[in-house]
C-alpha positions in Angstrom: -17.9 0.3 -18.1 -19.5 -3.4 -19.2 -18.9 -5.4 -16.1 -16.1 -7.4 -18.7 -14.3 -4.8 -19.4 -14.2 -3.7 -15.5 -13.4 -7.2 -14.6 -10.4 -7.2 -17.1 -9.6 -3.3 -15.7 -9.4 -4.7 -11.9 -7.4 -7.7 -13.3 -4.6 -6.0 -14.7 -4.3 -3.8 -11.7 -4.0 -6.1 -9.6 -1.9 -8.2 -11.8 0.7 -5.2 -12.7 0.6 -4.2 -8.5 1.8 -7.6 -7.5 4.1 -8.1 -10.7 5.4 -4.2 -9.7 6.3 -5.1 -6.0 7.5 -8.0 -7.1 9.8 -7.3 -10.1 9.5 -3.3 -10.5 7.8 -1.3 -13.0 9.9 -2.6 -16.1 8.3 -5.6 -16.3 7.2 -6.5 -19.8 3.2 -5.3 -20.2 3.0 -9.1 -22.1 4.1 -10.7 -18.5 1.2 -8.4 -16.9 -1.3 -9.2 -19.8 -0.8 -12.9 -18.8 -0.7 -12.3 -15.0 -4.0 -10.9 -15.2 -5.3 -13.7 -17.9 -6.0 -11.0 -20.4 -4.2 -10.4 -24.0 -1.6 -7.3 -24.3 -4.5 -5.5 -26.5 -7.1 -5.9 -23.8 -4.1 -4.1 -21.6 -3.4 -1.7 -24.3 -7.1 -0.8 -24.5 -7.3 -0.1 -20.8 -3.8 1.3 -20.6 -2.4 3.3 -23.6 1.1 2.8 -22.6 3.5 2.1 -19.1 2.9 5.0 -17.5 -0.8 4.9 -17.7 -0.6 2.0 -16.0 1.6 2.7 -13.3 -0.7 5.7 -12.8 -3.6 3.6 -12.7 -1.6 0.9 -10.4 -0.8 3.9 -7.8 -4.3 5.0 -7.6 -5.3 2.0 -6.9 -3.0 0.7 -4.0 -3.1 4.3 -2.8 -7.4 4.3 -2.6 -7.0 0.2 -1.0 -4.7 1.7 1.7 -6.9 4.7 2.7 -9.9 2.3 3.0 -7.7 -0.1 4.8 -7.0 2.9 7.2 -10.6 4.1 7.1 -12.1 0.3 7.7 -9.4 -0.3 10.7 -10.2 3.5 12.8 -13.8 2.4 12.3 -13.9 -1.5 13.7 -10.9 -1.3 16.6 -11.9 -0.7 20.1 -9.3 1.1 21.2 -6.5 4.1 18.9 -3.8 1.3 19.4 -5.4 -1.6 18.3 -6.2 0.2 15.6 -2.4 1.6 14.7 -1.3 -2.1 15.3 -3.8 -3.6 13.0 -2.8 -1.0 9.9 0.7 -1.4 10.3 0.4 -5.0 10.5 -1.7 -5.3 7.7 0.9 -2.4 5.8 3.5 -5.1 5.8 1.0 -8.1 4.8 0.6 -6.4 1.8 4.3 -5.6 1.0 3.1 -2.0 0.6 7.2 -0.8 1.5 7.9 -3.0 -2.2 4.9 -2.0 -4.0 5.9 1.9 -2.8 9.4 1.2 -3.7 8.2 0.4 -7.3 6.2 2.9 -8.2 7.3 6.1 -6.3 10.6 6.6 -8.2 9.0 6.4 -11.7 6.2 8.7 -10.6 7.9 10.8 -8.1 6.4 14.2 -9.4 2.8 12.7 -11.1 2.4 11.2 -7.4 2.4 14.9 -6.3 0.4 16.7 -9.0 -2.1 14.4 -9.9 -4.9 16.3 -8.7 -7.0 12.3 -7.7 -3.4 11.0 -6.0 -2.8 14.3 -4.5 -6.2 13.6 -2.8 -6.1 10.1 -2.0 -3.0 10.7 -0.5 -4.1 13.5 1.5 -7.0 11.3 3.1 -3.9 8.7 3.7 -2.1 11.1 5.7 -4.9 12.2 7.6 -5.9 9.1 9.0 -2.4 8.3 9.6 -2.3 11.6 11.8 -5.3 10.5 13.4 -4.0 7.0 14.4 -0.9 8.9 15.7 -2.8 11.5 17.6 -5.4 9.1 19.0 -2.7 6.5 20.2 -0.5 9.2 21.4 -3.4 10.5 23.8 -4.5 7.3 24.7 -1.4 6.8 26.6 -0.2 4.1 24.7 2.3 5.2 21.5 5.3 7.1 22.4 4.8 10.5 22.6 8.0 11.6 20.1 6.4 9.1 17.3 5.1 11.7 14.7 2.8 10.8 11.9 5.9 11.2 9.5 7.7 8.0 11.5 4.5 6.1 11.2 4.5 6.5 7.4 7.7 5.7 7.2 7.1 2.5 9.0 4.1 1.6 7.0 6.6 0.9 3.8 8.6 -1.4 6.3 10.3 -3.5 4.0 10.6 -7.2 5.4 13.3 -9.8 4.1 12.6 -13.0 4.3 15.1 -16.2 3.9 14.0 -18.7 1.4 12.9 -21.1 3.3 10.9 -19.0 5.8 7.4 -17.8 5.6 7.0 -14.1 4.6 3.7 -14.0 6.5 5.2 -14.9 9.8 8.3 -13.2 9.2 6.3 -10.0 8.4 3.9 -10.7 12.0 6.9 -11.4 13.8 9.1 -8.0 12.6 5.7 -6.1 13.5 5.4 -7.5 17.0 8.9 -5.7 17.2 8.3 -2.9 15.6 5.2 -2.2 17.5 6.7 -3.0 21.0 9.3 -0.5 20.5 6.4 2.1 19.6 4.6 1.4 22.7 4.7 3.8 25.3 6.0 2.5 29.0 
């Protein structure tokens, strides 16, 4: 790909991920095209139709999060700074939105998509590492399964008008965490 078209290509994905978590999937593609400061036939080029590009969107946020995972295991110290910092960073990117987006309309592609069914699969292995790590370091609760840490990385956070979502999110994690942390 001609490093304009992949510009235009990473544009619109990460113009139809935020529009997606923050409106849903139904959003007009012309509200995307302009999100992303591209036409609708520059989308339609790189996207045939909706479902393409919620296909595309789901790879996307589902490779970011297994390098998020990937890039926090490798630079923490210690198995629960590293738990911490992915969940933390889970609900910075309003992943539980983005999730709640996307999953319905590709509940079954999700899980036979041959490149989601493996992106996924490298997800849910470092998530079982984190969980495993933590658990023998002493310092997560030893009934936490992988499962509830999933579960909590789609944490959905509200947020009142007039507050910040970052420290809303930061403060609901130091919660969240301190209830997963064993005594």
């Amino acid at each position: 790909m001609r490093a304009d078209a992949r510009s235009n290509h990473d544009q619109i994905l990460a113009a139809a991920q935020v529009i997606f978590r923050e409106q849903g999937v139904e959003v007009s593609m012309k509200e995307i095209a302009d999100r992303a400061g591209v036409g609708v036939g520059t989308l339609y080029r790189r996207f045939p139709d909706r479902g393409a590009l919620i296909t595309a969107a789901a790879h996307s946020y589902l490779s970011g999060l297994a390098d998020l995972a990937a890039t926090a295991i490798r630079d923490e110290e210690s198995a629960w700074a590293t738990l911490c910092r992915f969940l933390r960073e889970c609900a910075e990117m309003r992943l539980g939105a983005l999730a709640a987006a996307i999953e319905p309309t590709l509940h079954a592609d999700i899980r036979s998509d041959p490149a989601l069914t493996e992106v996924r699969g490298r997800i849910a292995a470092h998530v079982e590492d984190m969980t495993t790590r933590a658990q023998a370091s002493g310092e997560l609760r030893a009934e936490v399964t992988s499962r509830d840490i999933a579960a909590l990385m789609t944490l959905q956070v509200f947020v009142f008008p007039a507050e910040s979502y970052g420290e809303t999110a930061r403060r609901t994690m130091d919660i969240v965490l301190e209830g997963l942390r064993a005594r």
